[in-house]
N, C-alpha and C positions, 0 to 999 in steps of 0.2 A: 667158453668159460671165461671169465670175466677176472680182473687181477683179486676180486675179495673171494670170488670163490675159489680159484687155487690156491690164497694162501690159507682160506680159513681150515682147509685139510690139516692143515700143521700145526694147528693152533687149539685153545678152548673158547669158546664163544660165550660170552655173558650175554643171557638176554633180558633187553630190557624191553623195547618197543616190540619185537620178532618179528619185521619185516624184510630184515634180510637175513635171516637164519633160517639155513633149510630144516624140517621138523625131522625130517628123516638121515639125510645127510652129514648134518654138521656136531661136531662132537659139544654139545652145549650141556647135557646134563649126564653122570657119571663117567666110565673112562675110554666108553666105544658111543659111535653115534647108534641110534637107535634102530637102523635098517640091522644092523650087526647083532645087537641087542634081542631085536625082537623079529629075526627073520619072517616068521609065517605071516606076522601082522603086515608087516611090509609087501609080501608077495599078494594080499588083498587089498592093499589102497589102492584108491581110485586117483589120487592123485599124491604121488611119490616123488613129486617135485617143489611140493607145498613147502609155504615157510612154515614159523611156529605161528604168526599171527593171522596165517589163513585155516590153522585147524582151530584157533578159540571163537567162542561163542557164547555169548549172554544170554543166561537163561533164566527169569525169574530171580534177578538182582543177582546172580552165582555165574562166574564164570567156569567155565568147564570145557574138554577138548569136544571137538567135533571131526572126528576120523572116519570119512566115507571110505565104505569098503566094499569089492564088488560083490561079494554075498553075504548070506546072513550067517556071523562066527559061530565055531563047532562048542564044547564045552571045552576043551585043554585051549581053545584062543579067546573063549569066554575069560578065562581064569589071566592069561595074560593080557586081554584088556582092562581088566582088573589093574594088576598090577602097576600096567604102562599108566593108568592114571592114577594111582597111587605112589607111587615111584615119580612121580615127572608131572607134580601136580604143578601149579599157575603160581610157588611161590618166585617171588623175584622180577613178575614179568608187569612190565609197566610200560610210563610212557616217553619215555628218553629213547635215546639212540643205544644201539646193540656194539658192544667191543668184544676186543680180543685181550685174551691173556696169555 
């Protein structure tokens, strides 16, 4: 572990660019990070070490998450993928560098 990622533990993470913000890990949007938040979701990524700017994806001029998971979601992680991308949608997220607050 690297000195940004033990301190950003203690910290809130603005994200601007989300290349160095774990998407899972780091407390960047509400007041738990999102492995916390959204346990079940978590337990099916395929990669749970992602930042935020390796789950975004340009789709037809709309950015949008793109969260590989290793099966196809039940209806109650239906609902909270829903959420997770409604809740923790792409405002904010640009092209600067990521801080802490």
């Amino acid at each position: 572990m690297n000195g940004w990622d033990a301190f950003v533990n203690y910290t809130h993470v603005v994200v601007d660019e989300g290349k160095r913000v774990k998407f899972w890990d780091h407390v960047w949007c509400g007041e738990v990070n999102l492995r916390v938040a959204f346990p079940s979701i978590y337990q099916l990524a395929c990669a749970r070490d992602a930042t935020v700017l390796d789950h975004l994806l340009l789709h037809d001029g709309a950015t949008i998450w793109d969260i590989r998971l290793r099966r196809q979601v039940r209806d109650r992680e239906e609902a909270l993928m829903a959420l997770l991308s409604r809740e923790y949608g792409m405002q904010g997220i640009g092209e600067g560098e990521d801080e802490m607050r």
